[in-house]
C-alpha positions as CSV (number, residue, x, y, z in Angstrom):
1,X,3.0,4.3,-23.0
2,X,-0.5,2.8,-23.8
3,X,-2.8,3.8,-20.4
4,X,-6.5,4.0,-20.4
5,X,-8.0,5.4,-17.5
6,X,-10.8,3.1,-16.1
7,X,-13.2,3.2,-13.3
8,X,-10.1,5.6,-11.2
9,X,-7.5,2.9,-12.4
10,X,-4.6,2.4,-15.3
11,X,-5.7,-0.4,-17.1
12,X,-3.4,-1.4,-20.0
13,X,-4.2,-1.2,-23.5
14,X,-4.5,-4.9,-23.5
15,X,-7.6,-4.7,-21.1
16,X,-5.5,-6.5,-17.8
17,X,-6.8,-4.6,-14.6
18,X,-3.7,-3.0,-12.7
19,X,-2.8,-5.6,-9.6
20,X,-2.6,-3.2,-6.2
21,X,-0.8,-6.1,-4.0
22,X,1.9,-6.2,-6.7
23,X,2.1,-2.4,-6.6
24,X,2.8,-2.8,-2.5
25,X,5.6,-5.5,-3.1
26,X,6.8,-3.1,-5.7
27,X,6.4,-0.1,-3.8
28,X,8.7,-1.7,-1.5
29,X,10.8,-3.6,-4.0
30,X,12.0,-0.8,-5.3
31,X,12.6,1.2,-2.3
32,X,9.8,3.7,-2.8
33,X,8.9,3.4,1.3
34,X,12.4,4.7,2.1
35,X,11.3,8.4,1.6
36,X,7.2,7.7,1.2
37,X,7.0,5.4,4.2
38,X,5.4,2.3,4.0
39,X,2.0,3.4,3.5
40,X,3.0,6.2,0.9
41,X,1.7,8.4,4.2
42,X,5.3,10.4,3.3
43,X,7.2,12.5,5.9
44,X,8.2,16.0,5.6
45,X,11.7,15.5,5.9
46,X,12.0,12.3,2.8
47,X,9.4,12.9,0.3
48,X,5.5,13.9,-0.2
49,X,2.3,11.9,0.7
50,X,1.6,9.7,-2.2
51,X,-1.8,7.9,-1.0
52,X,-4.3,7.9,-0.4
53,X,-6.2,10.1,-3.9
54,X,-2.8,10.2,-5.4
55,X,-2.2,12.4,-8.2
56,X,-3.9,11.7,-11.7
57,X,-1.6,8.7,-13.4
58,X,-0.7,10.7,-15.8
59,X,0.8,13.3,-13.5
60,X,2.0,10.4,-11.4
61,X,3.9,8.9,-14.4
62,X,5.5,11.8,-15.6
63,X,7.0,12.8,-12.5
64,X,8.2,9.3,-12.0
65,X,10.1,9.3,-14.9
66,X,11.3,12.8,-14.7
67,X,11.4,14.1,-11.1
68,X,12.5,17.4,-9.9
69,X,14.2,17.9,-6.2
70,X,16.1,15.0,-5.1
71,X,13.8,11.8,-6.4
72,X,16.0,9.9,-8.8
73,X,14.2,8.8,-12.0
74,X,12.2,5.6,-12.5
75,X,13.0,5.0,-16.3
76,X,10.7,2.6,-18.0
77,X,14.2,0.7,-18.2
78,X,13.7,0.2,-14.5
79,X,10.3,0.5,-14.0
80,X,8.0,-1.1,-16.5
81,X,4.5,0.7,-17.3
82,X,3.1,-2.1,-15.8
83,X,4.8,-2.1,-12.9
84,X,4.2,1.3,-12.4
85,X,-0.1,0.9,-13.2
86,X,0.6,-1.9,-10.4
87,X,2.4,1.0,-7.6
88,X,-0.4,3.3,-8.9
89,X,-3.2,0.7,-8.1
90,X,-1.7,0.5,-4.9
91,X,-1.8,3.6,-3.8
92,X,-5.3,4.2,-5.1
93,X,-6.3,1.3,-2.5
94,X,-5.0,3.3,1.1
95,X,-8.0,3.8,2.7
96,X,-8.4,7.7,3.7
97,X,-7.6,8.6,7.2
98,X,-10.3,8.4,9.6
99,X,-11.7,12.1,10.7
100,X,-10.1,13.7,13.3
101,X,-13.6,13.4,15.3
102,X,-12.9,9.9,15.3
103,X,-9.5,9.7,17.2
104,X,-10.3,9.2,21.0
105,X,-6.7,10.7,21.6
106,X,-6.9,14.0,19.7
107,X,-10.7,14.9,21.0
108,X,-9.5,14.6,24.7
């Protein structure tokens, strides 16, 4: 795998910026929302939050295409590198959650 980190994003060796709307249709495409949600926010009872500040790629990658627990693995047979710089880009775009302060309904 040929990865440069750039700017907080995978960029391929070949210089093409990771695309993060391609990383949500993959995201989904390959079922990654069933035990991260839609928004990567995870659930306790599925599988971990992956966005927003995910995990360095490298980390990310690795345990992608060797998990432990119950996550099956995402082969680059199944998963291209590019595809997975694309889920990564994705996940780097979730804006953070606003601050608790900022919730009308939990500062009642």
């Amino acid at each position: 795998m040929r990865f440069a980190i750039l700017m907080g994003l995978a960029a391929t060796a070949w210089g093409e910026a990771p695309d993060a709307e391609n990383g949500r249709h993959l995201f989904a495409r390959y079922g990654c929302y069933q035990c991260h949600q839609l928004e990567a926010q995870g659930a306790a009872a599925t599988g971990p939050r992956l966005g927003p500040r995910p995990i360095p790629f490298a980390n990310f990658t690795k345990y992608v295409r060797r998990p432990t627990g119950q996550m099956p693995p995402y082969t680059a047979k199944v998963v291209k590198d590019s595809e997975l710089a694309d889920i990564y880009a994705f996940l780097e775009s979730l804006p953070a959650p606003p601050p608790v302060k900022d919730i009308p309904l939990l500062n009642q």
